[in-house]
VONURO-58275 format. One record per residue (C-alpha): residue in one letter; y, z, x. Coordinates in steps of 0.02 Angstrom, whole numbers, padded with zeros to 5 digits, always signed. Layout:
REM VONURO-58275
aYZX;...
REM end
This chain:
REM VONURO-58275
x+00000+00000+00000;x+00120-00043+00158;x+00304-00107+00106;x+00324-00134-00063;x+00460-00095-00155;x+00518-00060-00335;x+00646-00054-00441;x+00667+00033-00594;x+00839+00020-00689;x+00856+00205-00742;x+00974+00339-00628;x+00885+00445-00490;x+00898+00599-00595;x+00769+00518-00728;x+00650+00467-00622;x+00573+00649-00531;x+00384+00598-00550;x+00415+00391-00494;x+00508+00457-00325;x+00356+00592-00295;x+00234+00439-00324;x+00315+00303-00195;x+00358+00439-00071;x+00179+00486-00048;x+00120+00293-00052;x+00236+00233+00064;x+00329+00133-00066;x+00518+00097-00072;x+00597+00138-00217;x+00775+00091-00287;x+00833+00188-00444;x+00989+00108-00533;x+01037+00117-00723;x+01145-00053-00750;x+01210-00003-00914;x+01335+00141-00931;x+01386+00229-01101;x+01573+00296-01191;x+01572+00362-01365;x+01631+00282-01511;x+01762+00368-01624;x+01683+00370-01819;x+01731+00463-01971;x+01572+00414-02046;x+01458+00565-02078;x+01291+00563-02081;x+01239+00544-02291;x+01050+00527-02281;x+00894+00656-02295;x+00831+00621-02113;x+00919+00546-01958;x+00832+00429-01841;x+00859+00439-01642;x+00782+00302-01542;x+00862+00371-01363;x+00919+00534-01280;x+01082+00454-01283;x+01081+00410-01461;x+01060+00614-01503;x+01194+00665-01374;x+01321+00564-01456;x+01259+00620-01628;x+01307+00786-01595;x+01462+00725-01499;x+01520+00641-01670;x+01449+00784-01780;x+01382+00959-01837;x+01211+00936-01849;x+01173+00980-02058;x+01015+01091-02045;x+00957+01015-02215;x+00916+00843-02118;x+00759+00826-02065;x+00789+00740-01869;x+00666+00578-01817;x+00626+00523-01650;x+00554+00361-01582;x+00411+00473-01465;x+00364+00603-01360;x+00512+00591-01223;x+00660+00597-01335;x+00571+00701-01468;x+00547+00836-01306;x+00738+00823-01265;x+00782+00861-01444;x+00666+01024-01478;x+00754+01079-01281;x+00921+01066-01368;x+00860+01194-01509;x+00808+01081-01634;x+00674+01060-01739;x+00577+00860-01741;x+00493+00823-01900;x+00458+00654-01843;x+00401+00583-01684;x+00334+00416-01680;x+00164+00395-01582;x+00201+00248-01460;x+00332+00227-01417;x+00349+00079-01332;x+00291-00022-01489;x+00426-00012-01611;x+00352-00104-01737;x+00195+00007-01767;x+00317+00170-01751;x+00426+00096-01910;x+00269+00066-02000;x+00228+00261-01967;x+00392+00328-01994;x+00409+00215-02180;x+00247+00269-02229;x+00296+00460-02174;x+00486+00427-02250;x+00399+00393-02403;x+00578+00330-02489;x+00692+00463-02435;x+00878+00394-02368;x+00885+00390-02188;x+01033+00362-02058;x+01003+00258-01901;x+01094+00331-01741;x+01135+00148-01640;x+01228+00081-01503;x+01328-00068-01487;x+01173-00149-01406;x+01026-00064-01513;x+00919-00215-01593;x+00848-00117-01741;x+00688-00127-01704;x+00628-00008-01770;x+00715-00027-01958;x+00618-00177-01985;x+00478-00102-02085;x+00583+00033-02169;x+00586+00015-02386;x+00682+00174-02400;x+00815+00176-02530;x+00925+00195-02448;x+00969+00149-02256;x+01123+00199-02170;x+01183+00146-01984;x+01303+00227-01882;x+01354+00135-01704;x+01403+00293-01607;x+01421+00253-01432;x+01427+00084-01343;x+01331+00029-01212;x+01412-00061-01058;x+01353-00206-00932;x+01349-00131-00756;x+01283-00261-00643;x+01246-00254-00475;x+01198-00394-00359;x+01024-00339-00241;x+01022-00414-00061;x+00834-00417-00080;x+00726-00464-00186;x+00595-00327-00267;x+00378-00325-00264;x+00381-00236-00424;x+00556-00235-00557;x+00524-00085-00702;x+00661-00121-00850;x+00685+00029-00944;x+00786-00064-01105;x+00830-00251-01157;x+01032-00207-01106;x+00972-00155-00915;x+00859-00341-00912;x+01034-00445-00959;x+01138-00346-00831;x+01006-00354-00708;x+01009-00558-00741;x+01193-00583-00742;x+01200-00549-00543;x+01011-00575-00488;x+00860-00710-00507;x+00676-00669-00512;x+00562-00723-00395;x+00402-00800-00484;x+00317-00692-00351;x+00366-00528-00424;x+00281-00427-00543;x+00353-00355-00692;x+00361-00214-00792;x+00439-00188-00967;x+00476-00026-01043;x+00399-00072-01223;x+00403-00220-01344;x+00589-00246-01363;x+00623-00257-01174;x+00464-00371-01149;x+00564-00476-01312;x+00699-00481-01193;x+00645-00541-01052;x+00560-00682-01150;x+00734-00744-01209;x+00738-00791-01017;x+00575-00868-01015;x+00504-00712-00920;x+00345-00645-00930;x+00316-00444-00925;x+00103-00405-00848;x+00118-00273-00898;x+00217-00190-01045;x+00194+00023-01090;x+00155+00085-01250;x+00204+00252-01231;x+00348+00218-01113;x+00342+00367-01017;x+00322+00393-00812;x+00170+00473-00863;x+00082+00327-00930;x+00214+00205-00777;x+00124+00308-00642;x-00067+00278-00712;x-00008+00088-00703;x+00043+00085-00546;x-00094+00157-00470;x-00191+00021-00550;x-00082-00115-00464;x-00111-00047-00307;x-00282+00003-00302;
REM end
C-alpha cells in the first residue's frame, strides 16, 4: 500500500477515523471541504408535526433560525446526523436506515410519517431527494442556510477522490479534471447522480455513508 493518496472533500476535523487509517497504511491523505455555509435570514416558522434534517448543518441552522417546539417530533436522514442531534439534547423519532440511499429512506420515513405535515430543513443546494416519495398532507420547505462554491485547484492529481455531497463534486470540477485512472468514491446516491451529470462513474458508492462503513471499503481496495 506504498504512495497512494486520497482525497476526501470534508474538513480535517470530520475525518478522525480516515487520518488514523492512512497514517498507519502509509497513505497520503488530503482533507478539504470545497463548499462553505452562511445562514439565511427567514421569518418562516416551522408549521408541521415533524421536521426533517438531512445534514448536521441543516439542524445547526434550524436552531440558528428557531426555538426548537418540543411538540415536533425531529427526523434525520441516518445514524451520523441522528447521533449529532440526540448530543445536542434532543430526542430523534426518526432516523432513516441508509443513509446513503435517499430514495429507500423517503420510502421509510412516508410509510413511518403515515400523513402527518412535515417541514423540510434545505439549503440553497439541497436536491430533495429525499421528498420524492413523501404523500404527506402536507409538505413544507424552509431554505435556511446557503451553501457556497469553494474551489480549489490540486497540483496533483489523486489515486483515490471520496466526495462527501453533489455541491463538493461541482466545486471540485470547476478548478480540476479527473484522471480516468483514478478511482472514485461517492458519498451515497445523490453524489454518485452527480457525478454522472459529468459523465463520471463512482466504483464504489456507500449506503450508510459513514467512515465506518468508508474504512471497511478501503481496506478492500487495498487488500
Amino acid at each position: 500500500m506504498q504512495n497512494k493518496s486520497i482525497f476526501i472533500s470534508k474538513n480535517p476535523s470530520e475525518t478522525t477515523l480516515l487520518q488514523n487509517f492512512c497514517s498507519e497504511n502509509n497513505v497520503q491523505l488530503i482533507s478539504k471541504s470545497l463548499i462553505s455555509f452562511s445562514a439565511i435570514k427567514s421569518d418562516l416558522l416551522v408549521e408541521a408535526e415533524v421536521v426533517f434534517f438531512g445534514s448536521k448543518n441543516a439542524f445547526d441552522y434550524y436552531l440558528l433560525n428557531q426555538k426548537h417546539d418540543t411538540k415536533l417530533q425531529i427526523a434525520s436522514i441516518g445514524d451520523s446526523t441522528a447521533s449529532y442531534i440526540v448530543a445536542k439534547g434532543y430526542e430523534v423519532s426518526f432516523t432513516g436506515k441508509s443513509a446513503g440511499n435517499p430514495e429507500k429512506v423517503s420510502l421509510e420515513l412516508n410509510e413511518w410519517l403515515n400523513n402527518r405535515s412535515i417541514c423540510f430543513i434545505k439549503s440553497t443546494e439541497s436536491k430533495g431527494s429525499i421528498e420524492k416519495y413523501i404523500h404527506s398532507k402536507k409538505i413544507q420547505k424552509l431554505v435556511l442556510y446557503e451553501t457556497k462554491f469553494e474551489s480549489f485547484t490540486f497540483e496533483n492529481e489523486f489515486d483515490i477522490l471520496i466526495f462527501t455531497s453533489p455541491s463538493n463534486v461541482n466545486s471540485y470540477l470547476k478548478s480540476n479534471k479527473i484522471s480516468d485512472k483514478t478511482k472514485i468514491i461517492a458519498w451515497g446516491k445523490t453524489t454518485e447522480n452527480e457525478l454522472k451529470k459529468y459523465d463520471l462513474n463512482s466504483q464504489i458508492v456507500l449506503n450508510e455513508s459513514n467512515f465506518e462503513e468508508l474504512i471497511q471499503t478501503l481496506k478492500k481496495i487495498f487488500s
